[in-house]
PQR file of N, CA, C, O and H, with PARSE charges and radii, in Angstrom:
ATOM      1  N   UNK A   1       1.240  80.577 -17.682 -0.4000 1.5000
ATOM      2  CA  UNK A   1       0.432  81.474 -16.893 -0.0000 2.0000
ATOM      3  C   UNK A   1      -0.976  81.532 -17.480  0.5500 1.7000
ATOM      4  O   UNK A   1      -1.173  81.635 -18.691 -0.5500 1.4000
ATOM      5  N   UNK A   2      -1.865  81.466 -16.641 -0.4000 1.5000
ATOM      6  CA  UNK A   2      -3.552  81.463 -16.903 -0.0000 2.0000
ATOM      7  C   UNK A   2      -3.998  83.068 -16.778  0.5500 1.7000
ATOM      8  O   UNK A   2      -3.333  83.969 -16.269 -0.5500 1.4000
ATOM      9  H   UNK A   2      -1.705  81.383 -15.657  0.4000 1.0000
ATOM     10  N   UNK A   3      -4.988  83.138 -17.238 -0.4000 1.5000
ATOM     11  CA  UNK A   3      -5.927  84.590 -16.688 -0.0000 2.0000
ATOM     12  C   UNK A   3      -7.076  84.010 -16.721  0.5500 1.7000
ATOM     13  O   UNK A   3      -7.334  83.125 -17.538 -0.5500 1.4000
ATOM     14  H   UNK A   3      -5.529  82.406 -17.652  0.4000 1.0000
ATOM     15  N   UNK A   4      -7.834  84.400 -15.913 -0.4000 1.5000
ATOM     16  CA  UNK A   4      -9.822  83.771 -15.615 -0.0000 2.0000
ATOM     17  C   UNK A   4     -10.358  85.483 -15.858  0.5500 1.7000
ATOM     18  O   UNK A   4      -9.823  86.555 -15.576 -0.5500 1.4000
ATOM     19  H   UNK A   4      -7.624  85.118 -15.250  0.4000 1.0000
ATOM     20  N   UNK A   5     -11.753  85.098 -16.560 -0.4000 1.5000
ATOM     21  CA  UNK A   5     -12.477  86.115 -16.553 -0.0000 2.0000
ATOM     22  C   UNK A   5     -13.329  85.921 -14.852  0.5500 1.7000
ATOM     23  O   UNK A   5     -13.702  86.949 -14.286 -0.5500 1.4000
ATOM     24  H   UNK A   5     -12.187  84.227 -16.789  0.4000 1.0000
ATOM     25  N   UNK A   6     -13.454  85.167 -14.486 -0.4000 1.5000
ATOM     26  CA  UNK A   6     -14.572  84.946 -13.133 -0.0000 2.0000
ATOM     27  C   UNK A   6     -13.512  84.222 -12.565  0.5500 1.7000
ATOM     28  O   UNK A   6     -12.617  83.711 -13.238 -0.5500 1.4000
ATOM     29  H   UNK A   6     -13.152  84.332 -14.945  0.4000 1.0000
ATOM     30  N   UNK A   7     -13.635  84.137 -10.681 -0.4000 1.5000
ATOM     31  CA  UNK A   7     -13.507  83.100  -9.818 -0.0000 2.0000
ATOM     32  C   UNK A   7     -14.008  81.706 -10.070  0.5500 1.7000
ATOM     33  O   UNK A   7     -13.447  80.811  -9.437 -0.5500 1.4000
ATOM     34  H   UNK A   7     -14.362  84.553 -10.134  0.4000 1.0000
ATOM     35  N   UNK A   8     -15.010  81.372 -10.926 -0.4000 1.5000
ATOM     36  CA  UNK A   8     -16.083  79.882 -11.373 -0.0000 2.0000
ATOM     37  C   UNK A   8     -14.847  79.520 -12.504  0.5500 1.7000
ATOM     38  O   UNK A   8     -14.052  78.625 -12.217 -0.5500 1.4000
ATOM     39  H   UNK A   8     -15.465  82.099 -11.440  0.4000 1.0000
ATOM     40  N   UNK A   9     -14.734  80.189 -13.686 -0.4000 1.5000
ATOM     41  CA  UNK A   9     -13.841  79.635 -14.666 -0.0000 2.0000
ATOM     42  C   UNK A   9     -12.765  79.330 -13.956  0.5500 1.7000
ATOM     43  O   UNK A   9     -12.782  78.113 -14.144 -0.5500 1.4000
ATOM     44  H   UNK A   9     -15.380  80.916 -13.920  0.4000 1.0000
ATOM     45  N   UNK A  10     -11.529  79.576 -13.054 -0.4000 1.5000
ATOM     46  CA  UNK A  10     -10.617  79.395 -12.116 -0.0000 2.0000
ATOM     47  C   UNK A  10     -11.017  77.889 -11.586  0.5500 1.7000
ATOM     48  O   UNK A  10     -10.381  76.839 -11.680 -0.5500 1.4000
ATOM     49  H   UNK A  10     -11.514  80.564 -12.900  0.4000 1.0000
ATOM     50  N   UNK A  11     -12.350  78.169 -10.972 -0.4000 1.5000
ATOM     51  CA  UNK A  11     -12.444  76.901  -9.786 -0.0000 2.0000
ATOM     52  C   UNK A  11     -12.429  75.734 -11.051  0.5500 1.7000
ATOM     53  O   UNK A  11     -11.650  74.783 -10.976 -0.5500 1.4000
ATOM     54  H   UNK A  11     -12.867  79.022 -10.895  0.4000 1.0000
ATOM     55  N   UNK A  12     -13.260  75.875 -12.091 -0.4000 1.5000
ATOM     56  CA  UNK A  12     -13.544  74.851 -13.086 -0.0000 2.0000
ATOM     57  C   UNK A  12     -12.325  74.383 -13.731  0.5500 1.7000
ATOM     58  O   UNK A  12     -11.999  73.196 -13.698 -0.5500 1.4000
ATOM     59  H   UNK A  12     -13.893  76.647 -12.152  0.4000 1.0000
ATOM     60  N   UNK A  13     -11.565  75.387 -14.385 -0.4000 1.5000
ATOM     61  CA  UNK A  13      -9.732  74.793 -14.465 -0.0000 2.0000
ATOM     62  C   UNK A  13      -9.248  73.997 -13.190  0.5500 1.7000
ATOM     63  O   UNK A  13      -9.086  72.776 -13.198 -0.5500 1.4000
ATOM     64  H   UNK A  13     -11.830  76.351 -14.413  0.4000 1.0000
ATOM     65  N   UNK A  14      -9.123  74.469 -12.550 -0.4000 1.5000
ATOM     66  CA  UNK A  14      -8.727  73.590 -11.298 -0.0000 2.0000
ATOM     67  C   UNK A  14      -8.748  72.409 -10.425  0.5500 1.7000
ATOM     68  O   UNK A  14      -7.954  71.853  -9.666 -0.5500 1.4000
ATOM     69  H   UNK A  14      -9.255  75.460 -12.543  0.4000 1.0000
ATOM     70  N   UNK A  15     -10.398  72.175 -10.963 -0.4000 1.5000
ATOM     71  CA  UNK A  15     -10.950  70.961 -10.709 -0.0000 2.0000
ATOM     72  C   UNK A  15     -10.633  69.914 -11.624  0.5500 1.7000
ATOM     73  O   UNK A  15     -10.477  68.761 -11.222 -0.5500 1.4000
ATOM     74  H   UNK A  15     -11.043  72.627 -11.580  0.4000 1.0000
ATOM     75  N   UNK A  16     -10.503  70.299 -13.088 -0.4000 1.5000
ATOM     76  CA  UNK A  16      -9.387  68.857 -13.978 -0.0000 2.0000
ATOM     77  C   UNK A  16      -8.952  69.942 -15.202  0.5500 1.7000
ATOM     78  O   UNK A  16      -9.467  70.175 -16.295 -0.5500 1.4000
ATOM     79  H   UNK A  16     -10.630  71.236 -13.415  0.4000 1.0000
ATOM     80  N   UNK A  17      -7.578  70.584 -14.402 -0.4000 1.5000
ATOM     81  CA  UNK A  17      -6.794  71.114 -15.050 -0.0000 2.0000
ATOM     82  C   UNK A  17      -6.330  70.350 -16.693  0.5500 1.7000
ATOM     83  O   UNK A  17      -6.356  71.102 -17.667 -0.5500 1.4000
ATOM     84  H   UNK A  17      -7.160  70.394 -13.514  0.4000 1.0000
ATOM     85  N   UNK A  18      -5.975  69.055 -16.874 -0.4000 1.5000
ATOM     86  CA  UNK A  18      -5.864  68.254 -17.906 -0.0000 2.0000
ATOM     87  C   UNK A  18      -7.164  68.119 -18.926  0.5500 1.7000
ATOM     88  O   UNK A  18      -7.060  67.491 -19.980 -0.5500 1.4000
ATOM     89  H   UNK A  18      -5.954  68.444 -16.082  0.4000 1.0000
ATOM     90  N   UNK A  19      -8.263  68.693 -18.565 -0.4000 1.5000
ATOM     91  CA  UNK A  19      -9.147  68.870 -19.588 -0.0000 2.0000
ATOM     92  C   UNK A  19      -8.832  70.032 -20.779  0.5500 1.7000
ATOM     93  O   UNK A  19      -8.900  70.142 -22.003 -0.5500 1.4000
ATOM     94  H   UNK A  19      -8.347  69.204 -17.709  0.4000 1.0000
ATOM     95  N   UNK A  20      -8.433  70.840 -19.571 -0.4000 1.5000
ATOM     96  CA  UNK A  20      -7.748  72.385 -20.975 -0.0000 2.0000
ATOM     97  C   UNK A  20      -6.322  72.127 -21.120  0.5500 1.7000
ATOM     98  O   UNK A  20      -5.822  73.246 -21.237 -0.5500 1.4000
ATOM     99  H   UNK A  20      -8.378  70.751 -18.576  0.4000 1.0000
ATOM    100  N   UNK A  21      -5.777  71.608 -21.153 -0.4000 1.5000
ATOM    101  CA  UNK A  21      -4.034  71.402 -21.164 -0.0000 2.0000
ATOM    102  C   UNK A  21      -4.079  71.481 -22.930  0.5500 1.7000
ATOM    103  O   UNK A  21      -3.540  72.497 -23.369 -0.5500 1.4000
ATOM    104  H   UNK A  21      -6.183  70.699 -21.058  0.4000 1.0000
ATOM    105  N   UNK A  22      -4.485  70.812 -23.666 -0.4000 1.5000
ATOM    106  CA  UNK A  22      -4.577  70.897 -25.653 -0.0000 2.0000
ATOM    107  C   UNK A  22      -5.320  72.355 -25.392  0.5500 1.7000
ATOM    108  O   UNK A  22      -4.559  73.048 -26.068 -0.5500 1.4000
ATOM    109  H   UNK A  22      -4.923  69.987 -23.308  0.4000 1.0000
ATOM    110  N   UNK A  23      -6.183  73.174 -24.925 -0.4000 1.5000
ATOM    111  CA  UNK A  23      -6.362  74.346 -25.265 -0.0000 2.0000
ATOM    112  C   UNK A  23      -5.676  75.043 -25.632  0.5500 1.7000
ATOM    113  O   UNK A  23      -4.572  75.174 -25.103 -0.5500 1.4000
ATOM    114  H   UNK A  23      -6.800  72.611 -24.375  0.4000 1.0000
ATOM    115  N   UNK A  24      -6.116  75.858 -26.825 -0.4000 1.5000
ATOM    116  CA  UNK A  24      -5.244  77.136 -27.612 -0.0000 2.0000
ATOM    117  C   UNK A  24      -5.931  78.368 -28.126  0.5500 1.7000
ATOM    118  O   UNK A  24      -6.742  78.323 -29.051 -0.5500 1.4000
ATOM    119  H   UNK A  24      -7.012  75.751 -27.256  0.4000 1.0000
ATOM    120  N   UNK A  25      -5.613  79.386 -27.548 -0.4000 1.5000
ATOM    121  CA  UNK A  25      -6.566  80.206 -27.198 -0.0000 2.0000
ATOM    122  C   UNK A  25      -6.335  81.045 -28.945  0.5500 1.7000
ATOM    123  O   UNK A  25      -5.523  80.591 -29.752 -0.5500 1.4000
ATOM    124  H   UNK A  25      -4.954  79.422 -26.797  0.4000 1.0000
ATOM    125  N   UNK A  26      -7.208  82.279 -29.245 -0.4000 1.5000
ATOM    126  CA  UNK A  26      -7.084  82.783 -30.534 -0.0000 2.0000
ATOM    127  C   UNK A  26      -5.555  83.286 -30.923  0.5500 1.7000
ATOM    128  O   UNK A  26      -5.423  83.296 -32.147 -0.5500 1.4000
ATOM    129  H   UNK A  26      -7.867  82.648 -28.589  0.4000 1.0000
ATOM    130  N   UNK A  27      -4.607  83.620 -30.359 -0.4000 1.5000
ATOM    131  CA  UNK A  27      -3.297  84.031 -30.945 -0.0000 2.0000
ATOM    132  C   UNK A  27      -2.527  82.856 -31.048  0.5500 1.7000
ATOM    133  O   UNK A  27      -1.603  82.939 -31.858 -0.5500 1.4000
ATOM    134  H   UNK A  27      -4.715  83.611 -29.365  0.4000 1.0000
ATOM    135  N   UNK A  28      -2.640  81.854 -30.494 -0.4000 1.5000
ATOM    136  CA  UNK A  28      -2.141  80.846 -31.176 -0.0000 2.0000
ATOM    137  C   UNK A  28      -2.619  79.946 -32.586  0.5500 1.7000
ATOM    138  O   UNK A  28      -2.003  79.218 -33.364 -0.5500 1.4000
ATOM    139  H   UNK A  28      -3.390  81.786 -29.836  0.4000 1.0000
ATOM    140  N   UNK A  29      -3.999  80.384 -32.482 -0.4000 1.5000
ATOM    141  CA  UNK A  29      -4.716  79.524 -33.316 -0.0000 2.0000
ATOM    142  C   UNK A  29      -4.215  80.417 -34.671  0.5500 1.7000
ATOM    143  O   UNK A  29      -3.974  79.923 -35.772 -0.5500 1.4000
ATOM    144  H   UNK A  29      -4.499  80.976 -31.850  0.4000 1.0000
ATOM    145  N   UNK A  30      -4.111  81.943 -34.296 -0.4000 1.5000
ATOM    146  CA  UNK A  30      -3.744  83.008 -35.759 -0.0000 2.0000
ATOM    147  C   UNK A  30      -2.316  82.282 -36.075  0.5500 1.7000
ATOM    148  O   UNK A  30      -2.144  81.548 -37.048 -0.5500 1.4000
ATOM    149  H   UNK A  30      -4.307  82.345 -33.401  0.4000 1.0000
ATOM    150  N   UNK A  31      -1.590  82.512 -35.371 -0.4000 1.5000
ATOM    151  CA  UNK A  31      -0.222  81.799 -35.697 -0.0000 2.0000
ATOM    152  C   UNK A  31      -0.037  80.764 -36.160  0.5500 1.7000
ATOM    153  O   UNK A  31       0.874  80.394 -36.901 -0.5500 1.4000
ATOM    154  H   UNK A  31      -1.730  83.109 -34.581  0.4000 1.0000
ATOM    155  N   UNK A  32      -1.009  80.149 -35.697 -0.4000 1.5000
ATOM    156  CA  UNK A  32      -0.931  78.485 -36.271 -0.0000 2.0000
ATOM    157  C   UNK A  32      -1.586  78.447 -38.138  0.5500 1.7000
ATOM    158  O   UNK A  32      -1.415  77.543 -38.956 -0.5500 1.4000
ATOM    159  H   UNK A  32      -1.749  80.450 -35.096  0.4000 1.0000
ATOM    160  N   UNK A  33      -2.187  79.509 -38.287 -0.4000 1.5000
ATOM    161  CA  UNK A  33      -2.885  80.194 -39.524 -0.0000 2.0000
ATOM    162  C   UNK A  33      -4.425  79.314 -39.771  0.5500 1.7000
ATOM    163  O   UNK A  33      -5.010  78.974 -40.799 -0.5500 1.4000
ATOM    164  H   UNK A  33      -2.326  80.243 -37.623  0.4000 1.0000
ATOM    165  N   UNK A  34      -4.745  79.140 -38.295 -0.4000 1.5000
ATOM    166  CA  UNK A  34      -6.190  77.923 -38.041 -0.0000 2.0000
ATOM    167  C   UNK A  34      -7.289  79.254 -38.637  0.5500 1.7000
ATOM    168  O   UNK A  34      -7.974  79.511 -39.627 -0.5500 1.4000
ATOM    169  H   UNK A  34      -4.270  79.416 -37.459  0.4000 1.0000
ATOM    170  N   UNK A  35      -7.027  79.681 -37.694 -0.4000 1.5000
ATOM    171  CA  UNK A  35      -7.604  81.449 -37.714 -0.0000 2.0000
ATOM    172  C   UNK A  35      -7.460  82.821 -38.875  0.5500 1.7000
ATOM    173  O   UNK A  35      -6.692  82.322 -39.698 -0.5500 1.4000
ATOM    174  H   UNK A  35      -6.470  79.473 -36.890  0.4000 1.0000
ATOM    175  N   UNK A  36      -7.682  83.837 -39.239 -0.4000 1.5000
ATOM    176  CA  UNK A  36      -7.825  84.631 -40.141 -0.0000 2.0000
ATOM    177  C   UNK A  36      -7.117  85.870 -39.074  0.5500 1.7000
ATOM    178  O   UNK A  36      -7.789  86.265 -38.121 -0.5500 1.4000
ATOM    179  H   UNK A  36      -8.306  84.242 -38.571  0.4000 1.0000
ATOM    180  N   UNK A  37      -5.998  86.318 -39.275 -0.4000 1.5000
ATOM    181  CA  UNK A  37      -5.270  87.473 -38.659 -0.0000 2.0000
ATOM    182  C   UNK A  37      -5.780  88.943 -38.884  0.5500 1.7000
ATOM    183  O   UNK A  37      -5.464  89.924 -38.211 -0.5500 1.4000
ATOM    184  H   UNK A  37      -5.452  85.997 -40.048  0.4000 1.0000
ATOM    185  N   UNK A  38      -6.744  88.897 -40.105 -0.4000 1.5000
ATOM    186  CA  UNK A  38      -7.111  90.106 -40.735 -0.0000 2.0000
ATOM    187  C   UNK A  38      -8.492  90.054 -39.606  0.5500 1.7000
ATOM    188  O   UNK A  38      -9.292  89.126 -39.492 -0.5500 1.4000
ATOM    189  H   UNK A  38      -7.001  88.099 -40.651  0.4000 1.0000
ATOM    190  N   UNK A  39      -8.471  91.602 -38.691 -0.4000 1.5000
ATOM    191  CA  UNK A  39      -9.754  91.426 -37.512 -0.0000 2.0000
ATOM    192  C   UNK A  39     -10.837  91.024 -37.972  0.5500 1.7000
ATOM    193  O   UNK A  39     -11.515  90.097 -37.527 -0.5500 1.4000
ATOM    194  H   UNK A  39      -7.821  92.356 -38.783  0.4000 1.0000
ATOM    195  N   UNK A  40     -11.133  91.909 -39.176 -0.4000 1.5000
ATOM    196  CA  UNK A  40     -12.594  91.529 -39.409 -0.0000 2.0000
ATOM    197  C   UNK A  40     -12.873  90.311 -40.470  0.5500 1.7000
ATOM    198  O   UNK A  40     -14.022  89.901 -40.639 -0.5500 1.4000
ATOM    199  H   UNK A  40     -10.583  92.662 -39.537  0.4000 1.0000
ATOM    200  N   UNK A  41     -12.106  89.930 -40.954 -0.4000 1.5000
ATOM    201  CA  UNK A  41     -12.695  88.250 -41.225 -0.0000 2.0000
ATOM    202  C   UNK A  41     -12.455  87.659 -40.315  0.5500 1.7000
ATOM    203  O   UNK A  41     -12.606  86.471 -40.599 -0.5500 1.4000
ATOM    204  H   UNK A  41     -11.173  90.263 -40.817  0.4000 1.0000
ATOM    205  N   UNK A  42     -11.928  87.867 -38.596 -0.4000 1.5000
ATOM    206  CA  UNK A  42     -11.371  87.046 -37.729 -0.0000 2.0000
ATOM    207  C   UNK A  42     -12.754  87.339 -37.403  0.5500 1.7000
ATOM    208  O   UNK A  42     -13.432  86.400 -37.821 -0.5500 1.4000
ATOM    209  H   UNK A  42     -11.805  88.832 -38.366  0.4000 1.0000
ATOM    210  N   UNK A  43     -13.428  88.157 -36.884 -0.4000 1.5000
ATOM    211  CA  UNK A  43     -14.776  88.527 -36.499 -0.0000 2.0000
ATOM    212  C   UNK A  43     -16.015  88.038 -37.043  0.5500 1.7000
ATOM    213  O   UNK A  43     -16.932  87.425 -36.495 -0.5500 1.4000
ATOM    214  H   UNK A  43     -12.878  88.919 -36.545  0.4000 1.0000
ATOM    215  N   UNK A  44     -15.813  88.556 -38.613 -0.4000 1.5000
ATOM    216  CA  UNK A  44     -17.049  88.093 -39.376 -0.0000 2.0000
ATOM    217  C   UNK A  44     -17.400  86.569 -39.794  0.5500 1.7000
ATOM    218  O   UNK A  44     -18.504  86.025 -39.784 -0.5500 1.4000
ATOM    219  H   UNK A  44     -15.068  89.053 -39.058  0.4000 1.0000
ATOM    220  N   UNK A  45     -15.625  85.818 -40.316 -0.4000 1.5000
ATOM    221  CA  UNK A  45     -15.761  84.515 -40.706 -0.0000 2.0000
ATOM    222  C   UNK A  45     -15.385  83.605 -39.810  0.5500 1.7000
ATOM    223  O   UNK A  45     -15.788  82.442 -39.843 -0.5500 1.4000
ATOM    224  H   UNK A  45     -14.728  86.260 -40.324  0.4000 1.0000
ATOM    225  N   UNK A  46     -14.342  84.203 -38.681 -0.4000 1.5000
ATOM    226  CA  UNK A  46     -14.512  83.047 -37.681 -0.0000 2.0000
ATOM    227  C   UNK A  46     -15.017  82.932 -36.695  0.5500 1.7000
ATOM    228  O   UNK A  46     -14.985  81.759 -36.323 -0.5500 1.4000
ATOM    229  H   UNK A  46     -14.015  85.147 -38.655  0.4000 1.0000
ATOM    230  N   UNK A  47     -15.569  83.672 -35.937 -0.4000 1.5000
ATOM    231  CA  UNK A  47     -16.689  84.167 -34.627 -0.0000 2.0000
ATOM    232  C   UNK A  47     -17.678  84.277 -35.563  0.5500 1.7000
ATOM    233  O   UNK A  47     -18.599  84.576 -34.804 -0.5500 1.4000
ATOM    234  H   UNK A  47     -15.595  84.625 -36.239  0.4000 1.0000
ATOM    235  N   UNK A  48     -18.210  84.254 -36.746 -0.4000 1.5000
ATOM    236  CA  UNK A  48     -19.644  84.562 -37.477 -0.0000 2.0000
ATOM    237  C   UNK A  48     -20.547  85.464 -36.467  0.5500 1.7000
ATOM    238  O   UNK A  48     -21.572  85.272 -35.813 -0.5500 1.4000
ATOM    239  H   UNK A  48     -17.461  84.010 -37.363  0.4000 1.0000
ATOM    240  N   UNK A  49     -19.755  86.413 -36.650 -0.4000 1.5000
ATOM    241  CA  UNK A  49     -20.569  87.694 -36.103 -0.0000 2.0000
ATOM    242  C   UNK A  49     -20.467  88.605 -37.335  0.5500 1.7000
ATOM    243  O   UNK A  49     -19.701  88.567 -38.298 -0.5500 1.4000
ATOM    244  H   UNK A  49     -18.923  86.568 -37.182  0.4000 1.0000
ATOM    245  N   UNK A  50     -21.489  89.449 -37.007 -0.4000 1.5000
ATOM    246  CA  UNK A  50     -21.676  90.910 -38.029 -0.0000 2.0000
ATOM    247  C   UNK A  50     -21.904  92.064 -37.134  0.5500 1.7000
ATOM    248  O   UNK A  50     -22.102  92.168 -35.923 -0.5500 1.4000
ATOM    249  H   UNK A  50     -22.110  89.479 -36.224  0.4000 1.0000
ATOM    250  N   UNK A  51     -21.793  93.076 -38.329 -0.4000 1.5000
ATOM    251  CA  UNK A  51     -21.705  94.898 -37.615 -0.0000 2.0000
ATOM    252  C   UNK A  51     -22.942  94.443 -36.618  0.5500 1.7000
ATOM    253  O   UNK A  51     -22.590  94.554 -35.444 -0.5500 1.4000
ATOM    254  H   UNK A  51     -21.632  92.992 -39.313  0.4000 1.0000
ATOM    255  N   UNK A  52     -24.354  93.940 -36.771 -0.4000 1.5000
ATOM    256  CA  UNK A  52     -25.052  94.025 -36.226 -0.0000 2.0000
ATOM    257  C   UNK A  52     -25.059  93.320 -34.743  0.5500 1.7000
ATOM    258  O   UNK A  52     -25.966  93.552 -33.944 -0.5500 1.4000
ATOM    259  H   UNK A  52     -24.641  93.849 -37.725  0.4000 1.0000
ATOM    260  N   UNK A  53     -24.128  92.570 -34.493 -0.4000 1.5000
ATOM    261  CA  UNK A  53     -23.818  91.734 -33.364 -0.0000 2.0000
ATOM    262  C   UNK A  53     -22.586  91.561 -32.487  0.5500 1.7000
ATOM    263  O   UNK A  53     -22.407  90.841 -31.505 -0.5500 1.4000
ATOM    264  H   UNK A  53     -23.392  92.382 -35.143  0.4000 1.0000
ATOM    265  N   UNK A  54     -21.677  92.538 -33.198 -0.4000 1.5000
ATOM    266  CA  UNK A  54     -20.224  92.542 -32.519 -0.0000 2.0000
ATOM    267  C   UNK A  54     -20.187  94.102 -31.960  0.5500 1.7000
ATOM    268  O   UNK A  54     -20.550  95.112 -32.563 -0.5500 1.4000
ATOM    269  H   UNK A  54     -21.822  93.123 -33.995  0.4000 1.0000
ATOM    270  N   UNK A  55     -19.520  93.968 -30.344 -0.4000 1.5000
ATOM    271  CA  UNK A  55     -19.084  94.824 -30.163 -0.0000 2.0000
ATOM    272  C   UNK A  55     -20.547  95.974 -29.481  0.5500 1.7000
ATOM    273  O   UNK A  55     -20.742  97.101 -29.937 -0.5500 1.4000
ATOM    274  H   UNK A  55     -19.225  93.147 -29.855  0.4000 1.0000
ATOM    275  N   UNK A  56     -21.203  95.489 -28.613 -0.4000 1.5000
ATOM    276  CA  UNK A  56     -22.012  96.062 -28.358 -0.0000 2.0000
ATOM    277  C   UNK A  56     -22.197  96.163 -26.831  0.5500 1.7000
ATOM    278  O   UNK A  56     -22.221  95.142 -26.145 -0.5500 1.4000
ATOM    279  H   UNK A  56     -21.044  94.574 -28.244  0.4000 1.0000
ATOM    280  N   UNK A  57     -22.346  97.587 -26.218 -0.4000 1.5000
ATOM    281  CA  UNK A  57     -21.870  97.790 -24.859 -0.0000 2.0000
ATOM    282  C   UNK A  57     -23.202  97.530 -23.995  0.5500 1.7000
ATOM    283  O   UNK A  57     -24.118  98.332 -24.178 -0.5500 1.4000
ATOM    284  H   UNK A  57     -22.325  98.416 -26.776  0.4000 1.0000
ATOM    285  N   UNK A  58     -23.436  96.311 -22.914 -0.4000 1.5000
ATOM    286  CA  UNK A  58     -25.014  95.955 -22.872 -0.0000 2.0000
ATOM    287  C   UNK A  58     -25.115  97.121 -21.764  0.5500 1.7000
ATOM    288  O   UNK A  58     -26.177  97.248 -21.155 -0.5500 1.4000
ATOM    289  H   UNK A  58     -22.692  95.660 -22.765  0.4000 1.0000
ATOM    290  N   UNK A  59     -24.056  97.951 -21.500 -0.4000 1.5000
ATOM    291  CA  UNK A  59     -24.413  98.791 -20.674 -0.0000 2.0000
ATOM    292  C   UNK A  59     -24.966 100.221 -21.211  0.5500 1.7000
ATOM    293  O   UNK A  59     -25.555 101.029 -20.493 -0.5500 1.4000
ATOM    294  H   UNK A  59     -23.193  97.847 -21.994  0.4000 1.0000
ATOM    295  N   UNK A  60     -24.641 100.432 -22.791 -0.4000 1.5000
ATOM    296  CA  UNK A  60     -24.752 101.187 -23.454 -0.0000 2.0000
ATOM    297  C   UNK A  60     -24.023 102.792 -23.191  0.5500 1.7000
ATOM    298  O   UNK A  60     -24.502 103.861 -23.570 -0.5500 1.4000
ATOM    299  H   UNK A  60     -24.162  99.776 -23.374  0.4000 1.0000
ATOM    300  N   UNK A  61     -23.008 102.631 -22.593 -0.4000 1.5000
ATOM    301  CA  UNK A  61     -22.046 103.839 -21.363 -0.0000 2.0000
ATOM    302  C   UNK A  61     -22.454 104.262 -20.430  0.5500 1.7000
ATOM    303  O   UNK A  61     -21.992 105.151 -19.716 -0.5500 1.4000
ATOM    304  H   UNK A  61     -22.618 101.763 -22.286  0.4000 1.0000
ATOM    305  N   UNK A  62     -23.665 103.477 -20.298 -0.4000 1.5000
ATOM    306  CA  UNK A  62     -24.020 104.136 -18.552 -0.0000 2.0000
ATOM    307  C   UNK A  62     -23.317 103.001 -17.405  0.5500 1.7000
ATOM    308  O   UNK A  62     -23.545 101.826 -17.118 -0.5500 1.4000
ATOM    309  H   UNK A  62     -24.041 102.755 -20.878  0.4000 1.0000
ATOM    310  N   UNK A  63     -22.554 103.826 -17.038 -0.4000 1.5000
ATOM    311  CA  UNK A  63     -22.165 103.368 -15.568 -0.0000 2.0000
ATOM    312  C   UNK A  63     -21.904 104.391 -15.002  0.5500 1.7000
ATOM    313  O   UNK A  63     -21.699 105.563 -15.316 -0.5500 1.4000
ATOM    314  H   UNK A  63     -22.369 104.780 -17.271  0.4000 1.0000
ATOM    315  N   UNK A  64     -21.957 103.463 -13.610 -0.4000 1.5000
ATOM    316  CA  UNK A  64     -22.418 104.274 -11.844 -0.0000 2.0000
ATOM    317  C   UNK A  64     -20.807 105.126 -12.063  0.5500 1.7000
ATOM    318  O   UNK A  64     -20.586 106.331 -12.186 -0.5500 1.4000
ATOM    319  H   UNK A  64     -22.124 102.510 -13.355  0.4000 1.0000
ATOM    320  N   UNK A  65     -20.109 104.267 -12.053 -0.4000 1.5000
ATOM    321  CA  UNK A  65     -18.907 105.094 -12.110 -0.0000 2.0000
ATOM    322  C   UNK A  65     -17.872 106.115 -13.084  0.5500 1.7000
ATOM    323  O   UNK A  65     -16.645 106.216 -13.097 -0.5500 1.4000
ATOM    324  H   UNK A  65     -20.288 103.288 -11.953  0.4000 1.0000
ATOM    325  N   UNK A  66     -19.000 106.849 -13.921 -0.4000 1.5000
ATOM    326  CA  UNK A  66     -18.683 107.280 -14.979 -0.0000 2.0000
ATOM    327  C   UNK A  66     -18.981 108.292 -14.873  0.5500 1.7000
ATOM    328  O   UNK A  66     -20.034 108.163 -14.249 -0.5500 1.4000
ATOM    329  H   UNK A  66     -19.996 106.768 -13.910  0.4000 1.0000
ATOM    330  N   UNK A  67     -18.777 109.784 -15.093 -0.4000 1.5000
ATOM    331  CA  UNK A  67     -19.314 111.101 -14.786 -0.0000 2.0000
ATOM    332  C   UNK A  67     -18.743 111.922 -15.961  0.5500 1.7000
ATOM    333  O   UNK A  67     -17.650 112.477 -16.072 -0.5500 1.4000
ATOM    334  H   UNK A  67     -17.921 109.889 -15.599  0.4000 1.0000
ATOM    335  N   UNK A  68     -19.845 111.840 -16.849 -0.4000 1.5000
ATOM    336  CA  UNK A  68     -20.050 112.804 -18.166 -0.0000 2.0000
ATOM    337  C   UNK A  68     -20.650 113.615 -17.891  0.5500 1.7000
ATOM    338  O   UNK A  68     -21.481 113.291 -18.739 -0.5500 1.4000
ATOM    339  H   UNK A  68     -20.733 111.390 -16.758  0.4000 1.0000
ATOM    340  N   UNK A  69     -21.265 114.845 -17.270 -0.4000 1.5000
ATOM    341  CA  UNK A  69     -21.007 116.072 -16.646 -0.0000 2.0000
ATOM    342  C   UNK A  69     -19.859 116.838 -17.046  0.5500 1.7000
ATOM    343  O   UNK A  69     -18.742 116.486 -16.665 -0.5500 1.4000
ATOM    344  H   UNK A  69     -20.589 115.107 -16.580  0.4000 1.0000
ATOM    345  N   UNK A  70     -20.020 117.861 -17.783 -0.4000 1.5000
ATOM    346  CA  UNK A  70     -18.862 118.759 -18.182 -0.0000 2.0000
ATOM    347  C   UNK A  70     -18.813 119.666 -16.490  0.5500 1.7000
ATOM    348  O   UNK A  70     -19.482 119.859 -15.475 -0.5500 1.4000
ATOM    349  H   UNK A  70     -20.927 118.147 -18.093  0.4000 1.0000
ATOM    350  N   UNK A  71     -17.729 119.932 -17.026 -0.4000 1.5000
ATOM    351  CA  UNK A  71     -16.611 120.507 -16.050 -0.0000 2.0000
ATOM    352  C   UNK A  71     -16.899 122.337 -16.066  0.5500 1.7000
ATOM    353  O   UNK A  71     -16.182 123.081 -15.396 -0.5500 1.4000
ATOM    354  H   UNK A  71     -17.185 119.775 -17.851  0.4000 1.0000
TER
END
């Protein structure tokens, strides 16, 4: 079973499904011990991201559909 973040990633699998067939997404790669299971060396040493670059909301919590307005 697949999951797509977009309809484009979908169409692009689809069009030569056998290009991603060896793909292995990060919980296999932890299992396989390719990867670092501990989050933040999974973060810091294998995504080479830092506090300053991980995890940052480009919406900053504003959304249309959000109503922080107390009650």
């Amino acid at each position: 079973m697949y999951s797509f973040d977009s309809e484009i990633s979908q169409w692009c699998f689809e069009q030569d499904p056998e290009r991603y067939a060896g793909h292995r997404d990060i919980v296999k790669r932890v299992l396989a011990g390719e990867a670092p299971a501990n989050l933040v060396a999974l973060v810091q040493r294998y995504f080479g991201l830092d506090y300053e670059t991980w995890g940052k909301d480009a919406f900053r919590g504003e959304y249309p559909w959000l109503d922080r307005r107390q009650a």
